[in-house]
MIDOSE-1310 file (N, C-alpha, C; in nm, 2 decimals, decimal comma, always signed):
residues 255
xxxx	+0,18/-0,81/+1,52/+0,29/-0,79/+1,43/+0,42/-0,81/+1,51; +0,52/-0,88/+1,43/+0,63/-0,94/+1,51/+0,74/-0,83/+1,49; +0,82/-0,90/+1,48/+1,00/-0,79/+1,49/+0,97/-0,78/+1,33; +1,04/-0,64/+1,29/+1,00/-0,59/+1,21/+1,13/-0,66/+1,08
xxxx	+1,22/-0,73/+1,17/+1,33/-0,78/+1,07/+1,30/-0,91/+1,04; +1,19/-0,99/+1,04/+1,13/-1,08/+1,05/+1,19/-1,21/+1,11; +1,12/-1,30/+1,15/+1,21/-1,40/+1,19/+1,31/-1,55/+1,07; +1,38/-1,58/+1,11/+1,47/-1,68/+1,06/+1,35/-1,78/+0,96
xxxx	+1,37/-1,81/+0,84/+1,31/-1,85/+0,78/+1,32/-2,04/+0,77; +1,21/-2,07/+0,80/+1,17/-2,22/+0,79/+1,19/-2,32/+0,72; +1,15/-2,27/+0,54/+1,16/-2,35/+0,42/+1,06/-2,42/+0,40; +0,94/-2,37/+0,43/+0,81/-2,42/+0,42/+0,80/-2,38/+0,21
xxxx	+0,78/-2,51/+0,16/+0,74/-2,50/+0,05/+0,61/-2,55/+0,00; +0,57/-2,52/-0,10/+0,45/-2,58/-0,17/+0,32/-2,53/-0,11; +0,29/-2,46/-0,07/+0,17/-2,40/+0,01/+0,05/-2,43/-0,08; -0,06/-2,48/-0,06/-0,14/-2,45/-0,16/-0,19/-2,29/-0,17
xxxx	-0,19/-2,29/-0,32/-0,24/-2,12/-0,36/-0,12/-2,06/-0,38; -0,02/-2,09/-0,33/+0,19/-2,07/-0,35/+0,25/-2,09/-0,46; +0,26/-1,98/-0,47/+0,41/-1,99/-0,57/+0,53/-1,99/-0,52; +0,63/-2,04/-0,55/+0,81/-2,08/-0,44/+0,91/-1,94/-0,57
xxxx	+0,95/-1,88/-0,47/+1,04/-1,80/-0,53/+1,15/-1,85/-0,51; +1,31/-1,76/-0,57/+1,42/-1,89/-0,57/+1,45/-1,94/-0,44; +1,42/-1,88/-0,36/+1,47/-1,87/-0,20/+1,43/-2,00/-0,16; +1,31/-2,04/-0,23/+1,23/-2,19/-0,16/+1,09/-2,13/-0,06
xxxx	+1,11/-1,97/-0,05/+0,98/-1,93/+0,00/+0,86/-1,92/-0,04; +0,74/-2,00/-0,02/+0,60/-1,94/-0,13/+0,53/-1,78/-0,09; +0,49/-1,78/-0,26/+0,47/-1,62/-0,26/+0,31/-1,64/-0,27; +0,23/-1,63/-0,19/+0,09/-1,63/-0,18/+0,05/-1,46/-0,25
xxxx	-0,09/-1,49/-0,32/-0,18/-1,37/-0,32/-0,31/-1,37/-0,27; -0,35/-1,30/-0,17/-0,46/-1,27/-0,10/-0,53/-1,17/-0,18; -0,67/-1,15/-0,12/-0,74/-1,04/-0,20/-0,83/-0,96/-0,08; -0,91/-0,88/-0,09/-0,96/-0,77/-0,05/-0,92/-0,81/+0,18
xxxx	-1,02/-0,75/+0,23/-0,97/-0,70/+0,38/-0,98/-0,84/+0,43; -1,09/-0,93/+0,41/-1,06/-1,12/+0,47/-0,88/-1,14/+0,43; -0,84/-1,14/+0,33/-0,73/-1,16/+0,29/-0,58/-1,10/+0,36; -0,64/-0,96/+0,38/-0,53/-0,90/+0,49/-0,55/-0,94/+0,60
xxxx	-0,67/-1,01/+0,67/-0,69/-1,06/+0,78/-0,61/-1,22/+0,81; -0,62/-1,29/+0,69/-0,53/-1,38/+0,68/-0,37/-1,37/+0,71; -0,33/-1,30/+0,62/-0,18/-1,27/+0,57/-0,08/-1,32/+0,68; +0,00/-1,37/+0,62/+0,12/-1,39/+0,76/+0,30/-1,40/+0,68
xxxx	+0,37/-1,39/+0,75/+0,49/-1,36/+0,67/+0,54/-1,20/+0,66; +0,59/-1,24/+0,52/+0,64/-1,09/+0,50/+0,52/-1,04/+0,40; +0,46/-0,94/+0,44/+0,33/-0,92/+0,40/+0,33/-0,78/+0,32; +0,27/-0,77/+0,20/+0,23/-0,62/+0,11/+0,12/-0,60/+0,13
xxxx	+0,05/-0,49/+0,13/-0,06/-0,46/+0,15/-0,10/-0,37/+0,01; -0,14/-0,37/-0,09/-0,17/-0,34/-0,26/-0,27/-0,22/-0,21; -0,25/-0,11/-0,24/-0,35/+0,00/-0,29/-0,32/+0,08/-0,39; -0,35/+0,06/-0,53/-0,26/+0,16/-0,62/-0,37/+0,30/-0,66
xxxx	-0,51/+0,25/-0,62/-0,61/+0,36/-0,64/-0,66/+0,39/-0,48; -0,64/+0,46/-0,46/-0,50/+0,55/-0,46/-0,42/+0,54/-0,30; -0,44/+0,52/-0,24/-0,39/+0,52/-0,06/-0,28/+0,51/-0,05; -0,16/+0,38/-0,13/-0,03/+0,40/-0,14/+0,02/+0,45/-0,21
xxxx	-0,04/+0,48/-0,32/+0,05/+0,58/-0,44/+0,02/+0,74/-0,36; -0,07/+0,76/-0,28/-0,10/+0,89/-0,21/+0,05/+0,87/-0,08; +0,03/+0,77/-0,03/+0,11/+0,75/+0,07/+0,28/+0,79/+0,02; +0,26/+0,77/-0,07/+0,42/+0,76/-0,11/+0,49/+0,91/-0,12
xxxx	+0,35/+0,92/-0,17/+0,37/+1,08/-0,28/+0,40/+1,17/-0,14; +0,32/+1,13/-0,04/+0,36/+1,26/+0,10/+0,48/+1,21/+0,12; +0,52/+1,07/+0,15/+0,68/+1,02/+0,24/+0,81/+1,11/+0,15; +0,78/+1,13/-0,03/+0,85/+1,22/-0,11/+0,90/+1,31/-0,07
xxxx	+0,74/+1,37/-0,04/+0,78/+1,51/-0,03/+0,79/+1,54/+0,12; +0,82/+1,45/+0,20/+0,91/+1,51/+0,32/+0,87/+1,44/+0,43; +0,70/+1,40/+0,45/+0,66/+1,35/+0,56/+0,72/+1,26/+0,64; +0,75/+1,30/+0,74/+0,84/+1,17/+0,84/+0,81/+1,10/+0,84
xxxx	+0,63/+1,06/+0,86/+0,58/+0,94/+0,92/+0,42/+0,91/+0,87; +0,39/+0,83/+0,86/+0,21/+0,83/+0,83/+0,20/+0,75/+0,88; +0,06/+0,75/+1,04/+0,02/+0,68/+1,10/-0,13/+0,59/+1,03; -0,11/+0,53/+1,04/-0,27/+0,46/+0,93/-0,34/+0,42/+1,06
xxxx	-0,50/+0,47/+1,04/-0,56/+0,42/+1,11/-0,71/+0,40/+0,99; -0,82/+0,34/+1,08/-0,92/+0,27/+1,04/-1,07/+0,41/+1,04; -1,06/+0,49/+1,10/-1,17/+0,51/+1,16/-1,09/+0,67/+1,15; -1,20/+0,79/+1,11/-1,20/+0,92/+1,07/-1,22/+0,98/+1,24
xxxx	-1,25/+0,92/+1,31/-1,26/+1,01/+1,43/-1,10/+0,95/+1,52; -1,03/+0,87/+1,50/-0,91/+0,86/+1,51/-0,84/+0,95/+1,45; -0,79/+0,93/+1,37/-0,76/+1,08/+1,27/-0,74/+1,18/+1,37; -0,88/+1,22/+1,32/-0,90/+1,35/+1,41/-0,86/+1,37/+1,59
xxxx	-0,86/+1,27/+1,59/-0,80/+1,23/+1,75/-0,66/+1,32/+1,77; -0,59/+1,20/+1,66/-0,39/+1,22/+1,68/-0,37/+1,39/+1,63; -0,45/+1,38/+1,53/-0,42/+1,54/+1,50/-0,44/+1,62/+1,62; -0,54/+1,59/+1,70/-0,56/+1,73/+1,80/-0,45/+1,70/+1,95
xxxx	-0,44/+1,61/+1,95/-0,36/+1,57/+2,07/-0,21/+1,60/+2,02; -0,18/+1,63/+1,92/-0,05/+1,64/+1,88/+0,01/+1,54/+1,78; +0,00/+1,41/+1,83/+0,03/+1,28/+1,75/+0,07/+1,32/+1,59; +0,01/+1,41/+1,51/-0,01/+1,43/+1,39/-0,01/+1,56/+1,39
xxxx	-0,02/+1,64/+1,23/-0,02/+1,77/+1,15/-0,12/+1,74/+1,08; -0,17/+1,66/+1,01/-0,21/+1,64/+0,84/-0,28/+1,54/+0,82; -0,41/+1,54/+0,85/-0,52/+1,43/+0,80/-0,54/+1,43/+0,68; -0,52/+1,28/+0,62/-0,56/+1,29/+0,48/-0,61/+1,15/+0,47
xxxx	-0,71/+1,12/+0,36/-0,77/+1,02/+0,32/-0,95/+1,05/+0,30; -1,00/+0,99/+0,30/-1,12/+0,95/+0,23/-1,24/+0,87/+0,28; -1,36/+0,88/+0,29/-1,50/+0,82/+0,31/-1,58/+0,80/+0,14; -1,55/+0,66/+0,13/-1,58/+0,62/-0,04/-1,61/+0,73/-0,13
xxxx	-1,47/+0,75/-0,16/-1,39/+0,82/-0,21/-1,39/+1,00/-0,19; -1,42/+1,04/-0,11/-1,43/+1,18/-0,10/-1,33/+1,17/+0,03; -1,30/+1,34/+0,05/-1,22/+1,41/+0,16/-1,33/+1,41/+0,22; -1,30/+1,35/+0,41/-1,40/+1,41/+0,49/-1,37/+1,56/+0,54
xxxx	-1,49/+1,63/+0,55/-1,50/+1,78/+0,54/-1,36/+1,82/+0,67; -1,33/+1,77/+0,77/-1,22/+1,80/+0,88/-1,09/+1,76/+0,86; -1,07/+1,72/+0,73/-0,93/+1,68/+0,66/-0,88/+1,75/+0,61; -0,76/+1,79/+0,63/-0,65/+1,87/+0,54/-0,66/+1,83/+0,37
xxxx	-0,65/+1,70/+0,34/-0,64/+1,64/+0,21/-0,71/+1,54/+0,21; -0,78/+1,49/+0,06/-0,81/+1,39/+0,02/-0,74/+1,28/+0,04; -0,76/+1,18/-0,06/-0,67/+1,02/-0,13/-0,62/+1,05/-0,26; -0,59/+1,21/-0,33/-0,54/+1,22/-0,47/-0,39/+1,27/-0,41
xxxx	-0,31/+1,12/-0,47/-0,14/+1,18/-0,51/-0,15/+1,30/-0,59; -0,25/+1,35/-0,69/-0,20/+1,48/-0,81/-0,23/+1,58/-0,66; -0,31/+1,57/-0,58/-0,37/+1,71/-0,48/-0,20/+1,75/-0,41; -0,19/+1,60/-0,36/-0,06/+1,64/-0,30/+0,06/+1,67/-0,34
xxxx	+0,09/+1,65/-0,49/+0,22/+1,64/-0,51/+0,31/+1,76/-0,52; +0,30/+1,89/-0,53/+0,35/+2,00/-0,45/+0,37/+2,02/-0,33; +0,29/+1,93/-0,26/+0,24/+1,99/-0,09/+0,37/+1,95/-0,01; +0,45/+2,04/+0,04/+0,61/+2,07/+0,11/+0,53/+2,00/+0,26
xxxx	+0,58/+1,89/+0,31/+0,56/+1,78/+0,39/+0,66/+1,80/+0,49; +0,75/+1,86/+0,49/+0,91/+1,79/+0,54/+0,88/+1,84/+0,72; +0,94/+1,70/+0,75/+0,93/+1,71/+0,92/+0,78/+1,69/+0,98; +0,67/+1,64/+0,91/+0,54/+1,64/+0,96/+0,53/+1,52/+0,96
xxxx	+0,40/+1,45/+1,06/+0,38/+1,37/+1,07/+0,20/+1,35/+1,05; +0,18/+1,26/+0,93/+0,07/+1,31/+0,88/-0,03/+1,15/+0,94; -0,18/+1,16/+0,95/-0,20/+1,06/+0,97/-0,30/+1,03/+0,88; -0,36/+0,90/+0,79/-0,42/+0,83/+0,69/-0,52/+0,78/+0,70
xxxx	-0,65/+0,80/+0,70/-0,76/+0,68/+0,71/-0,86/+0,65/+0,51; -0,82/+0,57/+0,48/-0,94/+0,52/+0,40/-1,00/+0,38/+0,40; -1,07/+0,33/+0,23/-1,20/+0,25/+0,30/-1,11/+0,12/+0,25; -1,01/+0,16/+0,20/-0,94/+0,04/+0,16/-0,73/-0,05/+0,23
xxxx	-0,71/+0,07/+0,17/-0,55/+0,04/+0,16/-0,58/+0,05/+0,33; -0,58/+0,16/+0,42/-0,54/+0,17/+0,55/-0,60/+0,04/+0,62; -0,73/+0,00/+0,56/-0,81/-0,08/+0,69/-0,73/-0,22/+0,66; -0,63/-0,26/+0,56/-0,60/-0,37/+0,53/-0,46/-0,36/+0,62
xxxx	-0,38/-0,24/+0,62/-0,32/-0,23/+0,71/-0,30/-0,29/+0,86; -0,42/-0,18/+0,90/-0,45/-0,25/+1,06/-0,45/-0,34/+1,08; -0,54/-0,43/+0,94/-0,54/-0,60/+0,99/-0,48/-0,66/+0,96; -0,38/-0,64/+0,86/-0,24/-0,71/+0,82/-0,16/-0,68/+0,95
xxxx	-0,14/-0,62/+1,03/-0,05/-0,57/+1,12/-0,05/-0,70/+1,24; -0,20/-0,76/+1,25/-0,23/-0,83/+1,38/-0,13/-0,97/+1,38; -0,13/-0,99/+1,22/-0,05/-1,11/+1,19/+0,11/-1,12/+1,15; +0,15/-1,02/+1,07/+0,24/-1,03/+0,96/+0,38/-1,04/+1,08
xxxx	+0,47/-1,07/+1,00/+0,63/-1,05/+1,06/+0,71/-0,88/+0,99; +0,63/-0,84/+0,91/+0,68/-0,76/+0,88/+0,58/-0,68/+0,74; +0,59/-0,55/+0,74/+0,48/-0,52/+0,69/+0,55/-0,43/+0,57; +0,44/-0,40/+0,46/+0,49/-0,28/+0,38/+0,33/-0,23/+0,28
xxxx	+0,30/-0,10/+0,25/+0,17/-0,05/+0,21/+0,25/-0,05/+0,07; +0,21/-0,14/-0,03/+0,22/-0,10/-0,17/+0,18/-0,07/-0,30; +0,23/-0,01/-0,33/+0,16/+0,05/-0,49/+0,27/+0,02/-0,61; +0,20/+0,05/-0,76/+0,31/+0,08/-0,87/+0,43/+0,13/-0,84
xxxx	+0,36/+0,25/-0,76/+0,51/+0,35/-0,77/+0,62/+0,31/-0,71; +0,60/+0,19/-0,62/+0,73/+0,14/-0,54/+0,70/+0,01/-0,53; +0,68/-0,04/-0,70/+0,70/-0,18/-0,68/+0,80/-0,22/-0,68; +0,94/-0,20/-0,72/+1,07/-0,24/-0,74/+1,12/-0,29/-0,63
xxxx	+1,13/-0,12/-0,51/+1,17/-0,14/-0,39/+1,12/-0,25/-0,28; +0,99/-0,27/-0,30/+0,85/-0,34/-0,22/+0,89/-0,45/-0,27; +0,96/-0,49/-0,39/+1,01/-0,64/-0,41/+1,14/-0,67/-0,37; +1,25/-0,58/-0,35/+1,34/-0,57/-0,30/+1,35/-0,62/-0,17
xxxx	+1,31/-0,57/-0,07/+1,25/-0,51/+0,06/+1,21/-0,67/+0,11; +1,10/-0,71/+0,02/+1,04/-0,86/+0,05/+1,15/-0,97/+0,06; +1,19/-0,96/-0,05/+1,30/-1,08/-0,08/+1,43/-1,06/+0,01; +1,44/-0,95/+0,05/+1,52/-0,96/+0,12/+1,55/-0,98/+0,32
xxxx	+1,37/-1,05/+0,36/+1,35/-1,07/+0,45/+1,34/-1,24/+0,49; +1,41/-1,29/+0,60/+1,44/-1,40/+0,62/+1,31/-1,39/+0,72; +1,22/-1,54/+0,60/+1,06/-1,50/+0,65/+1,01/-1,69/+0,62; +0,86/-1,74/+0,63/+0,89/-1,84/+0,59/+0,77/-1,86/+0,46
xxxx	+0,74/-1,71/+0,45/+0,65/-1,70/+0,31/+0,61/-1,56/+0,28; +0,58/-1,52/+0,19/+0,52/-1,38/+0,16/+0,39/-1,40/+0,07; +0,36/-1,26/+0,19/+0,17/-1,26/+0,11/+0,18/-1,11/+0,07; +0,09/-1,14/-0,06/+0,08/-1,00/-0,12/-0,09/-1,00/-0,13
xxxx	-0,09/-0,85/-0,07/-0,27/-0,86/-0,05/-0,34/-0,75/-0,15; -0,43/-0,79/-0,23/-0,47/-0,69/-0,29/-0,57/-0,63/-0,27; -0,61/-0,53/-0,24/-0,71/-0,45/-0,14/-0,88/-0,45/-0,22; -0,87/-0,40/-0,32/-0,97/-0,39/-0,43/-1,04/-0,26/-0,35
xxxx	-1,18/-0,27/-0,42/-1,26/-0,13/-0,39/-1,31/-0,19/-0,23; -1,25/-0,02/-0,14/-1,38/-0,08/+0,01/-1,33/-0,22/+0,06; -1,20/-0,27/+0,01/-1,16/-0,41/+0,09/-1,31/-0,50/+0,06; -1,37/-0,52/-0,06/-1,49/-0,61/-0,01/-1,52/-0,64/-0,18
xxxx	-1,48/-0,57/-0,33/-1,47/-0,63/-0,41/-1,31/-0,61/-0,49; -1,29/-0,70/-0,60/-1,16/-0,72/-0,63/-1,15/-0,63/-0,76; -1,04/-0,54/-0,77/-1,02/-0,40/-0,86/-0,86/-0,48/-0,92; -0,92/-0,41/-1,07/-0,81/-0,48/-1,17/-0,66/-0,43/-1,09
xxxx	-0,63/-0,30/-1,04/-0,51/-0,22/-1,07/-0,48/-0,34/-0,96; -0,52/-0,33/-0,87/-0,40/-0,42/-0,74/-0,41/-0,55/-0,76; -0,49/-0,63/-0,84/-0,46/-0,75/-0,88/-0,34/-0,77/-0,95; -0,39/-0,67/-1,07/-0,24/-0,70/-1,13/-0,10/-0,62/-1,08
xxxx	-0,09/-0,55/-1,02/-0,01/-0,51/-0,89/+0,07/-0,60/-0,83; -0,05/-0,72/-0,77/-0,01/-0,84/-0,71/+0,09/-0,95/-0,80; +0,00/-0,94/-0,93/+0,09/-1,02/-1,01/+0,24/-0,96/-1,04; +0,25/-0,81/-1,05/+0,38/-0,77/-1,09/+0,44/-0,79/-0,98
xxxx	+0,42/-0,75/-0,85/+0,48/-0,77/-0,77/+0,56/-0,95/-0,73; +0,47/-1,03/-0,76/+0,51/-1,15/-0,72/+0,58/-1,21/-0,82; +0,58/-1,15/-0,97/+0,72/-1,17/-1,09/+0,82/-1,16/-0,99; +0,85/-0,99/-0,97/+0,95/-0,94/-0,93/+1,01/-0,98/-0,81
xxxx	+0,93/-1,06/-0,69/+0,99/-1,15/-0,59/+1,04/-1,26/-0,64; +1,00/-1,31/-0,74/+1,04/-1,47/-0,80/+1,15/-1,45/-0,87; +1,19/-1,30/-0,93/+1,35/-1,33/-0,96/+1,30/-1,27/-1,16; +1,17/-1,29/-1,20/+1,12/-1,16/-1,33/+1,14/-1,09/-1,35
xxxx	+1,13/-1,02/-1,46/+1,17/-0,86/-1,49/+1,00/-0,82/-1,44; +0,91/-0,89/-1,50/+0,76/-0,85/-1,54/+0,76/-0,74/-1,66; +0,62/-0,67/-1,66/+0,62/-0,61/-1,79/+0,52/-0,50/-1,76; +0,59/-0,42/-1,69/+0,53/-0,31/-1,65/+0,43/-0,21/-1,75
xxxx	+0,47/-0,24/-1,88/+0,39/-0,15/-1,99/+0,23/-0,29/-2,00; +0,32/-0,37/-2,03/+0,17/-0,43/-2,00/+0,06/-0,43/-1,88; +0,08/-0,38/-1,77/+0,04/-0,38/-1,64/-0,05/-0,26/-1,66; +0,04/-0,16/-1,72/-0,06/-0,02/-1,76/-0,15/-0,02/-1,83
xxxx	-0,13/-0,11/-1,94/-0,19/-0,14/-2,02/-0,32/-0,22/-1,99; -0,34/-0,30/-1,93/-0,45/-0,34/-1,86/-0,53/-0,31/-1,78; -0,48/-0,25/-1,71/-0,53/-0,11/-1,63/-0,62/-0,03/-1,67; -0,56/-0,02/-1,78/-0,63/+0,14/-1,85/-0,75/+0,07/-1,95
xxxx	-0,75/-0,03/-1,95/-0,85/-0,12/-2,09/-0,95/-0,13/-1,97; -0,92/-0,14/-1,85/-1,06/-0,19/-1,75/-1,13/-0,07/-1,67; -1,27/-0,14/-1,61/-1,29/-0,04/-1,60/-1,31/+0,08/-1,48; -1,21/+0,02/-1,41/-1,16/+0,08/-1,26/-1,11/+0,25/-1,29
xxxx	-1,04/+0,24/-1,44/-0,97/+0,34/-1,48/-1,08/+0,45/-1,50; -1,15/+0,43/-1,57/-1,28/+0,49/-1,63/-1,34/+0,57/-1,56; -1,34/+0,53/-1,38/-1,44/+0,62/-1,28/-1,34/+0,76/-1,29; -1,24/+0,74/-1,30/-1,19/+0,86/-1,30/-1,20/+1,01/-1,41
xxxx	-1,27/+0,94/-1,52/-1,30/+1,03/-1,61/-1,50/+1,07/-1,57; -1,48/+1,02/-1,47/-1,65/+1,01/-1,45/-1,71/+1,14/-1,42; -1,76/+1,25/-1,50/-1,79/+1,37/-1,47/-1,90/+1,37/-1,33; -1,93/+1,29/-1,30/-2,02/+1,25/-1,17/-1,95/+1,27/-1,05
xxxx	-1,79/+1,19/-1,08/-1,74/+1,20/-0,95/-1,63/+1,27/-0,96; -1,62/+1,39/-0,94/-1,53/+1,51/-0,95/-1,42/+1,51/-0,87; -1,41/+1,41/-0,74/-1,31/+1,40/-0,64/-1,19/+1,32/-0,70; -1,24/+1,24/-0,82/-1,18/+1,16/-0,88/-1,10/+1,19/-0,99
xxxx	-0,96/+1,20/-1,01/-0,89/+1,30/-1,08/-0,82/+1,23/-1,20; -0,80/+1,26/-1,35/-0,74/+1,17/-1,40/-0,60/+1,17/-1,39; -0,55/+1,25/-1,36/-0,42/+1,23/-1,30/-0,38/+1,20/-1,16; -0,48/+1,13/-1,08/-0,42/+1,04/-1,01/-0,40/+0,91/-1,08
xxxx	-0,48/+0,91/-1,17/-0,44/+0,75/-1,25/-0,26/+0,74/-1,32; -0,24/+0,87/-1,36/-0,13/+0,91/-1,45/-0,02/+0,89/-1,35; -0,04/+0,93/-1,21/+0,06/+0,91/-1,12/+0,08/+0,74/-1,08; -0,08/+0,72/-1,02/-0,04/+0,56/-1,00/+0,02/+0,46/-1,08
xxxx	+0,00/+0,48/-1,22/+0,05/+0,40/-1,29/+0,20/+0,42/-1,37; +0,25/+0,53/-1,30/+0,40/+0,54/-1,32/+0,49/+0,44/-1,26; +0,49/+0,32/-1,29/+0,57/+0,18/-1,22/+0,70/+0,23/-1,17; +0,77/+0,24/-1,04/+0,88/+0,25/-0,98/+0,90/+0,41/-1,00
xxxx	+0,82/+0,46/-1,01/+0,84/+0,64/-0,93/+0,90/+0,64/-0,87; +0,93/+0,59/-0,73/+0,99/+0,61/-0,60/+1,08/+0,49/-0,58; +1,23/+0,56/-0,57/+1,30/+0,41/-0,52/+1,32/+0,35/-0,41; +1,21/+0,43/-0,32/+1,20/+0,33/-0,18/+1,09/+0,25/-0,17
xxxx	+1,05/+0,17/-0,06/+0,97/+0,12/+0,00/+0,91/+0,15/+0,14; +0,78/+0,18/+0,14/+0,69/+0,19/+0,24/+0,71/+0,08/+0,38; +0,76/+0,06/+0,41/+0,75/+0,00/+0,55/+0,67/+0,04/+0,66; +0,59/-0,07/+0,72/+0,51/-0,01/+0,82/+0,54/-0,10/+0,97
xxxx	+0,55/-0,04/+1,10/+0,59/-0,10/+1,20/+0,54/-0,03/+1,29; +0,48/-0,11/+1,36/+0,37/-0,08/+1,45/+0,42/-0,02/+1,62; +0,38/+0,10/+1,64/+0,45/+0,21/+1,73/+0,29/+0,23/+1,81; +0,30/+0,23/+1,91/+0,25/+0,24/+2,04/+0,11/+0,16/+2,00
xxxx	+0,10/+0,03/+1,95/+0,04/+0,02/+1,88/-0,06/+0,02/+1,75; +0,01/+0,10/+1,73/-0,09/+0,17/+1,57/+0,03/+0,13/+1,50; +0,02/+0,09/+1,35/+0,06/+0,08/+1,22/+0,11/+0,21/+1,20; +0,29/+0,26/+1,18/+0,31/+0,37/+1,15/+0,39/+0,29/+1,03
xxxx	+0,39/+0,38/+0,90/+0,48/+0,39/+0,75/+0,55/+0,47/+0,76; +0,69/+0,44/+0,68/+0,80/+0,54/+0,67/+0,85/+0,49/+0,58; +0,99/+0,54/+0,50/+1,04/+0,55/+0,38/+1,16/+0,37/+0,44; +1,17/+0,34/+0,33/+1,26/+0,21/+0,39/+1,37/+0,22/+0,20
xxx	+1,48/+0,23/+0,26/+1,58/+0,18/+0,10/+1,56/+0,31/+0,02; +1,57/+0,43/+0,08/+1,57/+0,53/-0,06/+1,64/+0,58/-0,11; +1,83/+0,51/-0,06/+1,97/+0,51/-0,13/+1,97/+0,41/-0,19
């Protein structure tokens, strides 16, 4: 990962698989963890079930910083050395038993954060991180809740393309919410309003939505769906920039 203010932009147009926003920059969409491994530019990383809309919900309520890493015994590493306070995230889809919190925005949204530095591992959003990180000029973890800002944020980087990556389930198959994530997102770079009700709206007709009512899997809450799909909850953006090498997120534009 390069300078986090990205470099001077090229004017590379027509990319195949590109879309050209007004700028003359193409807006590529990638999909699951191959895809973040690709990425280059000014890069989003899509998790709206749930890792960024969780991420966001702690940076709310106070957390200074979330380090994302790949691997649950990392984690548990930075927390004991100091590095961290607050492991949170998930092993397909459950809280590992040595974690403070799960991957549910509703678990957290009370939870008084302020001044902590929390650190993140799941099977999706984080691992896309780390690998988006090797390439990108500049990075950001996104969801609904800060798609406004996260289009903001993009366009406003002198870059010589943007990739928006959609994580799906486990980085390995492709999940309605961050596809269409990807799509809202890349209206809203090209200069669209998009149509945020419809976004929900599709969401909720497929059947990603559904596990969440699944009396089977109880970790799975329906009001984390209610939270993720609140489009532009938060008026910042997730920015991630890479600190002693690890992928750290912080709040970016919340005036």
């Amino acid at each position: 990962m390069t300078d986090p203010h990205c470099p001077a932009a090229v004017g590379v147009r027509g990319l195949s698989g590109g879309f050209i926003d007004g700028s003359g920059v193409p807006v590529l969409i990638e999909s699951l963890l191959a895809g973040a491994e690709r990425a280059t530019g000014a890069v989003a990383v899509i998790d709206v079930f749930r890792a960024f809309t969780t991420a966001a919900v702690a940076l709310a309520n106070g957390a200074t910083q979330i380090i994302m890493v790949s691997s649950i015994e990392e984690a548990l590493a930075l927390r004991a050395n100091g590095s961290a306070q607050i492991c949170m995230g998930e092993v397909h889809g459950r809280k590992p038993d040595a974690f403070d919190f799960g991957n549910s925005p509703f678990e957290l949204l009370d939870v008084a954060l302020e001044g902590l530095t929390v650190v993140q591992r799941t099977s999706a959003g984080t691992q896309g991180v780390v690998a988006a990180a090797r390439r990108a000029q500049c990075l950001y973890a996104a969801s609904l809740v800060t798609a406004s800002a996260t289009a903001r944020a993009l366009r406003s980087k002198p870059t010589d393309r943007i990739t928006l990556v959609a994580m799906g389930n486990d980085g390995t198959t492709r999940a309605d919410e961050d596809e269409l994530c990807a799509m809202h997102l890349r209206n809203l770079v090209e200069g669209r309003p998009g149509d945020p009700d419809a976004v929900r709206r599709l969401i909720l007709a497929g059947g990603d939505a559904e596990r969440f009512h699944d009396p089977a899997r109880p970790y799975l809450l329906p009001e984390d769906v209610d939270i993720a799909l609140e489009v532009d909850r938060y008026p910042f953006a997730v920015n991630v920039t890479l600190r002693d090498g690890r992928p750290v997120a912080h709040v970016e534009g919340a005036n």
